[in-house]
N, C-alpha and C positions, 0 to 999 in steps of 0.2 A: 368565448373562445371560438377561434375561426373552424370551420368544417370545409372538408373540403371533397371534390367529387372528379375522379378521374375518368379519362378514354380516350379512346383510337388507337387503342392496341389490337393487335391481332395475329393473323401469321405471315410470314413474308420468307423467302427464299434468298440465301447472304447476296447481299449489292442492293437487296431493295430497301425501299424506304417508307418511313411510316412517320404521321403527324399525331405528337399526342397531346392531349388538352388535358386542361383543371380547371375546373371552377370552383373558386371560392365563397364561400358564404360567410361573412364577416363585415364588420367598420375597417374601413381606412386600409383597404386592401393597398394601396399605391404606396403608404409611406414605406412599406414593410418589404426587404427583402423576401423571395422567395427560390427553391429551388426543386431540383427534383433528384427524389432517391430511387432504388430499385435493391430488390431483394431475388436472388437465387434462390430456388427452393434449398432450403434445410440451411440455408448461410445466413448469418449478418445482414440486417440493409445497411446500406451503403451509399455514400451521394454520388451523384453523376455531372451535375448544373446548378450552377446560382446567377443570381440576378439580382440586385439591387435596385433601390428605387429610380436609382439615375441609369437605369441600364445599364451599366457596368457590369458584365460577364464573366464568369471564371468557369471551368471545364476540369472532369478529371483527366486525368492523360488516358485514358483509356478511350475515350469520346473525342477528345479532343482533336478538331478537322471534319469531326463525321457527325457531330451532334451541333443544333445551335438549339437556344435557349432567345425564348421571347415572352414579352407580358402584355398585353391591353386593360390597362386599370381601369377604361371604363367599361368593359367588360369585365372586370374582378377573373379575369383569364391568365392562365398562363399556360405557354404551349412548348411542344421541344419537337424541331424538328430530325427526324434522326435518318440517316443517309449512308449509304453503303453500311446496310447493317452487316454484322458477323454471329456465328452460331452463341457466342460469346455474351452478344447482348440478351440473348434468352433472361426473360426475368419478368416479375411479375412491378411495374413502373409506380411512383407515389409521387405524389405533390406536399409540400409542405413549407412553411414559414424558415427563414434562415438563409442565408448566402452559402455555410460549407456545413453546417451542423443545423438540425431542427429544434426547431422553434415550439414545437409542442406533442403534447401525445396524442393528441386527437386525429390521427390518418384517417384514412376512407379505404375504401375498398381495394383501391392500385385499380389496375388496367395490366393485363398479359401481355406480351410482346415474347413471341416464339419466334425464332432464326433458324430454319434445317431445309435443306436440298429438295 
């Protein structure tokens, strides 16, 4: 079962922007969709991004224009650029297997990403 290890989160002031990474540890990271969720403290996770092995992108409308979503399979990477952040994106960010739904129970730690003045 794939493990996987998030960052590049951090703090940022809304309009700015921040790159976050995963690396996966697994076989056959390229065939596999991947995407990324994010959890609000005391909420639900929730997904944000997916990515298919043919790069083929989908966005939730929430992100969507302000977030891109990318993978390097020979780095077993995938990353999300995220831009003109809002107080909104505050959340604690995850990587995981799946286009709109995850693929497994095996999360990592997430990565923080704080949005405030």
């Amino acid at each position: 079962q794939a493990q996987f290890m998030e960052s590049g989160g951090g703090s940022m002031q809304p309009g700015g922007s921040l790159r976050l990474s995963c690396r996966a540890f697994g076989s056959n990271f390229g065939v596999y969709p991947m995407a990324w969720y994010r959890q609000i403290s005391g909420n639900q996770r929730e997904w944000v991004a997916g990515i298919n092995s043919m790069g083929t992108t989908i966005y939730s409308q929430s992100v969507k224009e302000r977030f891109r979503i990318s993978r390097d399979n020979t780095q077993n990477s995938l990353y999300l650029q995220m831009n003109n952040l809002k107080p909104e994106d505050t959340a604690r960010y995850y990587c995981n297997g799946g286009y709109t739904q995850p693929q497994s129970n095996a999360w990592g730690q997430g990565t923080a990403v704080t949005v405030s003045p």
